[in-house]
PLY file of the C-alpha trace (Angstrom):
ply
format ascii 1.0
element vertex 222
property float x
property float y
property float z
element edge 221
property int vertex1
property int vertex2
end_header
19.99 29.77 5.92
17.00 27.40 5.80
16.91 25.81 2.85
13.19 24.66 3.02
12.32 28.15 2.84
14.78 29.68 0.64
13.85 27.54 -1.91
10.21 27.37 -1.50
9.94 23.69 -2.11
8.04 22.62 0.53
5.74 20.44 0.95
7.17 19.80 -2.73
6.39 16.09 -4.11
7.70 13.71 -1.53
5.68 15.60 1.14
2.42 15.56 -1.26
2.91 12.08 -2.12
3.31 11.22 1.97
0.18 12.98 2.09
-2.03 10.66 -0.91
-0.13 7.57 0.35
-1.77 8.29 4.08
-5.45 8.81 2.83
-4.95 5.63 0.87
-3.98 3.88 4.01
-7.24 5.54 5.49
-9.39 4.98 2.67
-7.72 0.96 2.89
-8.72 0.95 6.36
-12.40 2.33 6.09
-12.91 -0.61 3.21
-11.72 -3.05 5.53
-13.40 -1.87 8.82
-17.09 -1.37 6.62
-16.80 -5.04 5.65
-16.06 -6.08 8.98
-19.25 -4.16 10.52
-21.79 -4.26 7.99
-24.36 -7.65 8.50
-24.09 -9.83 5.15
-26.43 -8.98 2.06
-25.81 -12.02 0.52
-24.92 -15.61 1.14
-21.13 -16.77 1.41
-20.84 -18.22 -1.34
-21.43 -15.05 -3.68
-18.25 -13.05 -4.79
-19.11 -10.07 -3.48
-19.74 -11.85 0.06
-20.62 -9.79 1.90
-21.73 -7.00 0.14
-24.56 -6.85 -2.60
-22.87 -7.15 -6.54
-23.54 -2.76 -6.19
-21.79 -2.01 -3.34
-19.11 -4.84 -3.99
-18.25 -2.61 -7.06
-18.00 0.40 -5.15
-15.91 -1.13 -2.15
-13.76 -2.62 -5.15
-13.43 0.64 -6.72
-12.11 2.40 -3.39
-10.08 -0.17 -3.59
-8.20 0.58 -7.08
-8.18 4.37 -5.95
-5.92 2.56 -2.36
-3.70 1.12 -4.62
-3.41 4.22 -6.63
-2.56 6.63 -3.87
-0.29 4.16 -2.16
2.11 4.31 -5.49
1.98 7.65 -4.84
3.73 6.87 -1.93
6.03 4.66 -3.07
7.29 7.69 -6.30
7.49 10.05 -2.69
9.77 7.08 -1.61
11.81 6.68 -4.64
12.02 10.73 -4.82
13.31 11.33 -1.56
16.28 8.75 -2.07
16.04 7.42 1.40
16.19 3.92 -0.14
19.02 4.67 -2.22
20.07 3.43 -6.12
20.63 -0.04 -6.80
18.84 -2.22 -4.10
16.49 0.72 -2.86
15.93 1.91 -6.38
15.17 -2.16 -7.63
12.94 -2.86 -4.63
10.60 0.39 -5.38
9.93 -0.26 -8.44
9.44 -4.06 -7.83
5.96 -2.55 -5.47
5.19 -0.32 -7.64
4.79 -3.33 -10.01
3.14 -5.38 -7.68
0.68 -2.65 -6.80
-0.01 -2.07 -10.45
-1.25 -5.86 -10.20
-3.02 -5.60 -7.57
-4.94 -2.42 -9.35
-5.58 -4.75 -12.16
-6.99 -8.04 -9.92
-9.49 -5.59 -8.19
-10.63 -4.43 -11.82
-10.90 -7.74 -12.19
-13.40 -8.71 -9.25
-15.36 -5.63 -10.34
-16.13 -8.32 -12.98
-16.74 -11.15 -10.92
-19.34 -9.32 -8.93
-22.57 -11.57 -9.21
-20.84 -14.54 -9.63
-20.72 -17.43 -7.19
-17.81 -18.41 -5.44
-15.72 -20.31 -5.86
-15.64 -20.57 -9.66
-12.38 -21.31 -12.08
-12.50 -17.72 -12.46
-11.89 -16.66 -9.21
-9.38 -19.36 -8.48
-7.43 -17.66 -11.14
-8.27 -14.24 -9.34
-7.64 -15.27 -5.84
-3.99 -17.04 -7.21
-3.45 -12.94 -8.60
-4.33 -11.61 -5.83
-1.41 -13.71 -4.27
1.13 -13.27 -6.36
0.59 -9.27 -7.04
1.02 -9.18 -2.68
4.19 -11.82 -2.72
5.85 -8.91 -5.37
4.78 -5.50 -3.17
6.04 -7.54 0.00
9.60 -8.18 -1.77
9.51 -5.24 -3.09
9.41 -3.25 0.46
11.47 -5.59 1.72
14.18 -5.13 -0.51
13.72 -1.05 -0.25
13.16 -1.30 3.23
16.60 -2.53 3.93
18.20 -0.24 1.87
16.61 2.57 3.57
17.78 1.34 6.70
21.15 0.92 5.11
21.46 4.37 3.91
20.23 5.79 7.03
18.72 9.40 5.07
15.67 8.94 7.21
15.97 9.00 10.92
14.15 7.03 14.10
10.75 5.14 13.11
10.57 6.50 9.44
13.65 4.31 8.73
11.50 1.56 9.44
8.42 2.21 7.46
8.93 0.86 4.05
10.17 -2.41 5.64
7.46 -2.27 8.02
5.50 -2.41 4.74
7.25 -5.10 3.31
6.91 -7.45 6.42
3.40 -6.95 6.99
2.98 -8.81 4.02
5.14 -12.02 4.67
4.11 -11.68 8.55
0.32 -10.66 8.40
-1.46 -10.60 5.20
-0.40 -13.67 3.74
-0.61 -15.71 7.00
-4.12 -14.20 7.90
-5.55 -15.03 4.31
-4.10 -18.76 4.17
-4.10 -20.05 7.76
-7.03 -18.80 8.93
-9.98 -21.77 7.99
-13.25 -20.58 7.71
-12.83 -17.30 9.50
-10.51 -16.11 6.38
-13.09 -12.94 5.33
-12.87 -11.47 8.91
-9.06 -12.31 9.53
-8.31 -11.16 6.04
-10.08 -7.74 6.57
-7.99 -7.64 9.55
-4.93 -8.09 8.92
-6.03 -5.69 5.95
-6.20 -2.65 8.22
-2.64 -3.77 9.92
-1.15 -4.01 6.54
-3.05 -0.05 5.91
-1.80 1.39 9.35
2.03 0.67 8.08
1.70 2.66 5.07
-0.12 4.89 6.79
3.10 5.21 8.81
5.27 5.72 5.85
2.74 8.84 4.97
3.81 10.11 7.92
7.27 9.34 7.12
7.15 11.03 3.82
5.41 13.92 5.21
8.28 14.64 7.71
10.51 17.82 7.08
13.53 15.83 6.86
12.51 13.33 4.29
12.14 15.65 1.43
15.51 14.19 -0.60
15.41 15.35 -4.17
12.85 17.82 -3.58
15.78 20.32 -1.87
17.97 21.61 -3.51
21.57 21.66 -2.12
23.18 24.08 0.45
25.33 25.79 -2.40
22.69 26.34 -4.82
20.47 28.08 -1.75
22.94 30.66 -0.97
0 1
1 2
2 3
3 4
4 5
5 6
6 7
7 8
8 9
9 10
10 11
11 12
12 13
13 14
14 15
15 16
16 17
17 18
18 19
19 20
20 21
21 22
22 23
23 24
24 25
25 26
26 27
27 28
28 29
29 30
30 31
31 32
32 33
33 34
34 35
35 36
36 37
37 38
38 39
39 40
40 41
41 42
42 43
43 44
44 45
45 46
46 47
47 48
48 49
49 50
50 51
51 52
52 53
53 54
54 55
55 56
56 57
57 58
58 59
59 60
60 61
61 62
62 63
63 64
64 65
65 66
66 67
67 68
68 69
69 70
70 71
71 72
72 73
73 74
74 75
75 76
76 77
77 78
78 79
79 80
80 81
81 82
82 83
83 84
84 85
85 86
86 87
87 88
88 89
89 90
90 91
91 92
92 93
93 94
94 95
95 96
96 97
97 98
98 99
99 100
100 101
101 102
102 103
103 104
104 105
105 106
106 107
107 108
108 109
109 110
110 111
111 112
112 113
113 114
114 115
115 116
116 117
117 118
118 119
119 120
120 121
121 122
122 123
123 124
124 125
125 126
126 127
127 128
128 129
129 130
130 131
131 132
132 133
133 134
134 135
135 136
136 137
137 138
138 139
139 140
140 141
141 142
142 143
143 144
144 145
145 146
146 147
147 148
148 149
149 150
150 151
151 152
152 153
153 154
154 155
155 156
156 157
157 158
158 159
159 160
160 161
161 162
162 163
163 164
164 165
165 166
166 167
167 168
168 169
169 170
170 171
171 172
172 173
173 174
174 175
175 176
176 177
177 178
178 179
179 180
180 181
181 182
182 183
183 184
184 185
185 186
186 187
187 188
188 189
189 190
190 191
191 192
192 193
193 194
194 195
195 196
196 197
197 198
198 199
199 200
200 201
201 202
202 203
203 204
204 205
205 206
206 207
207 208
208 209
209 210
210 211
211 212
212 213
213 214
214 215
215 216
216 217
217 218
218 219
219 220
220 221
């Protein structure tokens, strides 16, 4: 008997949360790929370079609802117990704090947005900003290897939540920090790599096979 359709769970909460988790990653990407494209309203050294202090608090404000939708994905990761207890379970909720932080620092530019730059202020920013992406990195890291360990999740959805954690260590961090006077473009950049990978654990989440808790088990179908 199938059980997907015995029990009527599907798409059930992993699958919806895949879902949010990939128009976050698009949503992420469109932010990124707008301030890329669009020719500077203001000078560089504004805050909400290079948007006006009004669209600044809109782009920053897509922005918080990213970060929401990606936690989204990371309960659909924690739900489908691909990443396991202990290690899995730690590293989860060790992005979800990060991305809660993250959340918060983009409230917090919201604030910032006709100021100059750089000020005090958004040294203190910029060094939250940092620190809220070191955490989600670890974080996926540490649940990334666990799901690999536990092998619930098959082929390239293993990979995903590590993919997520390593684009942070490998790409985000390295493109905001070693990239000289070009860091706005090479940040927005790296930006939309760091998006595509959770858009690939959307995908992950969305996948028949990954729905974990959501099904219930063979006996209980019959």
């Amino acid at each position: 008997m199938n059980i997907t359709s015995a029990t009527g769970t599907r798409p059930g909460f992993v699958r919806i949360s895949g879902r949010l988790c990939l128009l976050g990653a698009v949503i992420g990407v469109l932010v990124a790929l707008v301030g890329l494209l669009i020719s500077p309203a203001v000078a560089v050294d504004r805050y909400s370079y290079p948007h006006t202090p009004g669209a600044f608090v809109v782009s920053e404000s897509l922005l918080i609802v990213n970060h929401l939708l990606l936690l989204a994905g990371v309960l659909g990761l924690i739900r489908s117990g691909a990443a396991g207890g202990g290690l899995g379970r730690a590293g989860s909720w060790t992005a979800m704090v990060g991305l809660v932080a993250l959340t918060l620092c983009e409230a917090g530019a919201i604030a910032l947005a006709d100021s100059a730059y750089p000020t005090p202020q958004s040294d203190t920013l910029d060094a939250g900003y940092g620190i809220s992406s070191i955490v989600i990195g670890i974080g996926f890291v540490l649940a990334g290897i666990a799901t690999v360990k536990t092998r619930r999740w098959t082929g390239w959805a293993m990979y995903t939540p590590l993919a997520c954690g390593l684009a942070v260590f490998l790409l985000v961090l390295p493109g905001v920090f070693l990239s000289g006077d070009d860091t706005f473009t090479v940040g927005r950049l790296t930006l939309t790599a760091w998006m595509l990978t959770f858009a690939a654990l959307g995908l992950a989440l969305g996948r028949p096979d990954t729905g974990g808790n959501d099904r219930e088990s063979p006996a209980r179908s019959e």
